[in-house]
C-alpha positions in Angstrom: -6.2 -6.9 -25.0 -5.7 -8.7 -21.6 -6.9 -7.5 -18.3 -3.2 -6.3 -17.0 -2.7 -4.7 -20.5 -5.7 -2.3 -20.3 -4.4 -1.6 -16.3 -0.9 -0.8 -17.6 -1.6 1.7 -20.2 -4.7 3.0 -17.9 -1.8 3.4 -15.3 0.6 5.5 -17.3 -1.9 7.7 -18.9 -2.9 8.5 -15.1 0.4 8.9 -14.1 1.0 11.0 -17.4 -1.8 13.6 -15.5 0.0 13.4 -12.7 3.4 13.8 -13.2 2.2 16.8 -15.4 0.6 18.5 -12.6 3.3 17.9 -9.9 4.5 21.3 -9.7 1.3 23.4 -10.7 -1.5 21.9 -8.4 -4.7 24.7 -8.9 -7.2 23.5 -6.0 -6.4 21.4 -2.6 -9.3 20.1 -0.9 -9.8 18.3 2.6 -12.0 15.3 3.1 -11.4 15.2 6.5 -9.3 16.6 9.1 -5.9 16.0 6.8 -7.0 13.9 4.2 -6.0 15.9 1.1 -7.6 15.3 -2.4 -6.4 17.9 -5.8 -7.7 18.2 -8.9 -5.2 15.7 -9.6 -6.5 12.7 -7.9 -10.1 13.6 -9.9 -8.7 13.9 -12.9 -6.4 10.6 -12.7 -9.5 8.7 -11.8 -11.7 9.8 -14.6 -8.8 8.7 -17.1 -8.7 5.4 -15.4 -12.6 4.8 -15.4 -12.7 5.8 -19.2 -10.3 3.6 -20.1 -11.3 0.2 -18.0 -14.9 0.8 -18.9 -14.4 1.2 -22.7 -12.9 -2.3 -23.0 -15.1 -3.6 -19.8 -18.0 -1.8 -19.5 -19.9 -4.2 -17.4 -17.3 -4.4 -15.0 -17.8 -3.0 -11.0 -15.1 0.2 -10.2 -14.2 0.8 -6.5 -12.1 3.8 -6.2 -11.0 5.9 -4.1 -12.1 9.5 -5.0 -15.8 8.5 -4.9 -16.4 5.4 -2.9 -18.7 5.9 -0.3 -18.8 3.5 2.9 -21.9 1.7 1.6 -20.2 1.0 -1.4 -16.9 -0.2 0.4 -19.3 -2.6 2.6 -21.4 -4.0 -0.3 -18.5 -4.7 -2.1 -16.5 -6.8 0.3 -17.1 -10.6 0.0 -19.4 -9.6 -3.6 -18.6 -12.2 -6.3 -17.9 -10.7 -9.9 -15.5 -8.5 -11.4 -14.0 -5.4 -9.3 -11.7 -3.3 -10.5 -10.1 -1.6 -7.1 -8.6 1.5 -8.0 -6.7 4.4 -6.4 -5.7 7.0 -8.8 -3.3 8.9 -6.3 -1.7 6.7 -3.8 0.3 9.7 -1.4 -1.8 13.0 -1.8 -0.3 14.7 1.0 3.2 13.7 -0.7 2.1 15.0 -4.3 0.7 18.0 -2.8 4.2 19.1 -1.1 5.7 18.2 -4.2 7.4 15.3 -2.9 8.2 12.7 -5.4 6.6 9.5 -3.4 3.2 8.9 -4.9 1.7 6.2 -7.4 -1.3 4.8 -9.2 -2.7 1.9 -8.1 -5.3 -0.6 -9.8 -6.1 -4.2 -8.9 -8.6 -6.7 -10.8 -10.6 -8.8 -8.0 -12.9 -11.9 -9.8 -14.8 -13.3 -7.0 -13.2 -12.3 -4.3 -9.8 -12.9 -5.5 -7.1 -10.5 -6.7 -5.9 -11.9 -9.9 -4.0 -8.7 -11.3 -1.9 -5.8 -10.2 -0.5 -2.8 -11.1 1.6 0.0 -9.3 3.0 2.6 -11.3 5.6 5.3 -9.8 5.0 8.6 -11.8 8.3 9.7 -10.6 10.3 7.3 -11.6 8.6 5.7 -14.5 8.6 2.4 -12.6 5.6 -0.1 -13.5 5.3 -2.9 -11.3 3.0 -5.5 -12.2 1.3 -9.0 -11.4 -0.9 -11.5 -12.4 -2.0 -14.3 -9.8 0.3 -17.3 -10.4 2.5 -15.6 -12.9 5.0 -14.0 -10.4 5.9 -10.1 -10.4 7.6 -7.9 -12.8 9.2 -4.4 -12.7 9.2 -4.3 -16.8 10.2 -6.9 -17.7 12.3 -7.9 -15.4 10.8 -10.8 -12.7 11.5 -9.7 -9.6 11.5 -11.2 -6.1 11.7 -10.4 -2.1 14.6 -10.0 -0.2 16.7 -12.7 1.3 17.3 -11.0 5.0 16.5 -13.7 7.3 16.3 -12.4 10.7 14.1 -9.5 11.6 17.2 -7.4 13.4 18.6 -6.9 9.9 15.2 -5.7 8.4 14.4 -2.7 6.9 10.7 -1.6 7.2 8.2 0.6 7.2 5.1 1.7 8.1 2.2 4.5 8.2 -0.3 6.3 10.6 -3.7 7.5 10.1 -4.5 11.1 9.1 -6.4 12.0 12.7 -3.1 10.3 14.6 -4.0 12.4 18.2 -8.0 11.1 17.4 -7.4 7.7 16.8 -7.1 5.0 19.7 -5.3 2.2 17.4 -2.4 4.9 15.7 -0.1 2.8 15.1 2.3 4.2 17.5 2.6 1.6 19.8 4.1 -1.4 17.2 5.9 1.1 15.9 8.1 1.8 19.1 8.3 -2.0 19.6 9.1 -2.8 15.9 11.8 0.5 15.9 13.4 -1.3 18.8 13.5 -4.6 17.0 14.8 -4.0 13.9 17.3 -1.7 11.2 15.0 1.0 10.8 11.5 1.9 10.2 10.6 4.3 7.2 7.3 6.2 6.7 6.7 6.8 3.0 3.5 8.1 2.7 2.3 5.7 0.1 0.9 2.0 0.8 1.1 0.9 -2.8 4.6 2.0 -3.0 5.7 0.4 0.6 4.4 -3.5 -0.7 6.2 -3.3 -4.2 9.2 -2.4 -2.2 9.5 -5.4 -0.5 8.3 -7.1 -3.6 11.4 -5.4 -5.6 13.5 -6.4 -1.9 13.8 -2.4 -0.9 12.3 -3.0 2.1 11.9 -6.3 4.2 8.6 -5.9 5.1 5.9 -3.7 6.1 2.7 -3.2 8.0 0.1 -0.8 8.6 -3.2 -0.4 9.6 -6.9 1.3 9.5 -6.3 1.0 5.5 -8.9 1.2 2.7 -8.5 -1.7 -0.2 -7.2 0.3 -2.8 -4.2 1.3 -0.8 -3.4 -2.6 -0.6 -5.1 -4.0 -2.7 -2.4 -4.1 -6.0 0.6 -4.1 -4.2 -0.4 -7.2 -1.9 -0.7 -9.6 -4.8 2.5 -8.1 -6.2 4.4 -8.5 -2.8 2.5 -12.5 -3.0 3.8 -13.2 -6.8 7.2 -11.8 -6.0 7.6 -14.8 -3.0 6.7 -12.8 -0.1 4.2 -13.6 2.5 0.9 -10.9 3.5 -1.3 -11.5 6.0 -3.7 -10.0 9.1 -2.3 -9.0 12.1 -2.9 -12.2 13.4 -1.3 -14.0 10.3 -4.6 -14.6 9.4 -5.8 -14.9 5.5 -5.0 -11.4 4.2 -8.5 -9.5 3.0 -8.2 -6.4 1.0 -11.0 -5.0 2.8 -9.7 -6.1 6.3 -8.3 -2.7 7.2 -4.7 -4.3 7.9 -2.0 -5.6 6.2 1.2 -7.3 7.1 3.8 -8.0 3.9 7.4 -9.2 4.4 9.8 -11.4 2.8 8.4 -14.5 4.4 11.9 -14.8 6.3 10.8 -12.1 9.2 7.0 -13.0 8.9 6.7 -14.3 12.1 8.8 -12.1 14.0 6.9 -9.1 12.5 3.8 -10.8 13.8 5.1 -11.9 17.4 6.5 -7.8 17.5 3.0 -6.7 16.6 1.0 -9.0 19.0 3.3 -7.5 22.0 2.9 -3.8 20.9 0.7 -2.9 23.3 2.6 -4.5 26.7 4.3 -2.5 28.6 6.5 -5.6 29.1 7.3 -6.1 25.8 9.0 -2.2 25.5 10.4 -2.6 29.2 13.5 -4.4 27.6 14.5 -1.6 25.5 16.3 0.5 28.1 18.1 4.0 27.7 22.1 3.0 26.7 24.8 4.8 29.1 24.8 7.8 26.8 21.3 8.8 28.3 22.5 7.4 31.9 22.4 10.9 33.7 23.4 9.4 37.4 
């Protein structure tokens, strides 16, 4: 059995415990000020550790339930095997019983992801990579949208949990960005926001002040299905970089040039109040 074989089936037996517990959640707990974790999130990530390290017991697992920030730092740039998991992408969603979560588990071998898997517990959706073998939902091969200008985009976006206590909360590109294009969507979910605009859902996305396993699945996914991911700065995308930008390649740039204005007063000074606010 292949590496993407044993993340698939580890995948739907999580989502299999989650789906399960949607509607009869026992204990919420808070890691920080709104950073919700269940039962639920434990309980996926045990069944997704049991099942990776019986077929690769030598293997390194970073997840999300009981990483600790040394562990995030000593892993970053570490050659080897990592398996980068998040076993309940969109607590706060599943915990509401909103139907916008997933399970999320990458393979990294030196320092480059070369498998990803996103599952939708909802749905039953399993989206799936492997580097240099394009992106599948099934079995179906799937690819990025074709919207060529960033005014006809659909995107979206997220905010961190402390959004009054952080100074970069995302609030700024998203006022310029809002201006700029469709329409901007929050889903809650990371994993679920790249393999949309790998499945052409959404034309891109951003976000930042992330952890690698909210990106670190979907962005190889959103790279095999043609579309580009990168830094804020366009730079070489890093799963551990704390940023991510992921669009259909058509828009990349204008996402980028939106994002590096965000913050100038300038750049929002265009976008004026139409004559339906004019109250002269």
């Amino acid at each position: 059995m292949d590496e993407i074989s044993v993340a698939m089936i580890a995948a739907r037996e999580a989502g299999a415990i989650l789906k399960d517990r949607l509607d009869r959640i026992h204990s919420i707990e808070f890691k920080g000020e709104r950073d919700l974790v269940t039962e639920a999130d434990r309980l996926s990530e045990k069944c997704i550790r049991r099942i990776i390290m019986s077929k690769y017991p030598q293997d390194a697992i970073l997840s999300e339930e009981t990483a600790t920030r040394e562990e995030i730092g000593t892993f970053a740039g570490q050659r080897g095997r990592l398996w980068i998991v998040d076993p309940l992408d969109g607590t706060t969603n599943f915990a509401h019983g909103l139907r916008l979560f997933a399970v999320s588990i990458a393979l990294m071998v030196d320092g480059d992801l070369v498998v990803g898997v996103v599952l939708d517990p909802s749905s039953g959706e399993v989206v799936s990579s492997e580097a240099g073998h394009g992106a599948y939902l099934g079995e179906r091969r799937i690819r990025v949208s074709g919207t060529a200008r960033l005014e006809d985009g659909l995107l979206a976006t997220g905010f961190p949990y402390n959004l009054s206590r952080t100074r970069d909360n995302n609030l700024d590109h998203f006022v310029n960005l809002s201006f700029r294009c469709q329409a901007v969507r929050r889903l809650g979910s990371a994993s679920l926001a790249l393999t949309y605009v790998a499945l052409g859902r959404l034309d891109g996305y951003w976000e930042l002040g992330l952890s690698p396993w909210d990106v670190a699945a979907g962005s190889l996914i959103v790279t095999e299905a043609g579309g580009s991911v990168s830094d804020f700065r366009g730079g070489i995308f890093n799963p551990f970089g704390r940023q991510v930008v992921a669009t259909n390649g058509l828009i990349h740039e204008e996402v980028l040039g939106a994002l590096a204005e965000g913050r100038s007063g300038k750049a929002l000074a265009r976008f004026q109040p139409g004559p339906f606010f004019d109250q002269s």
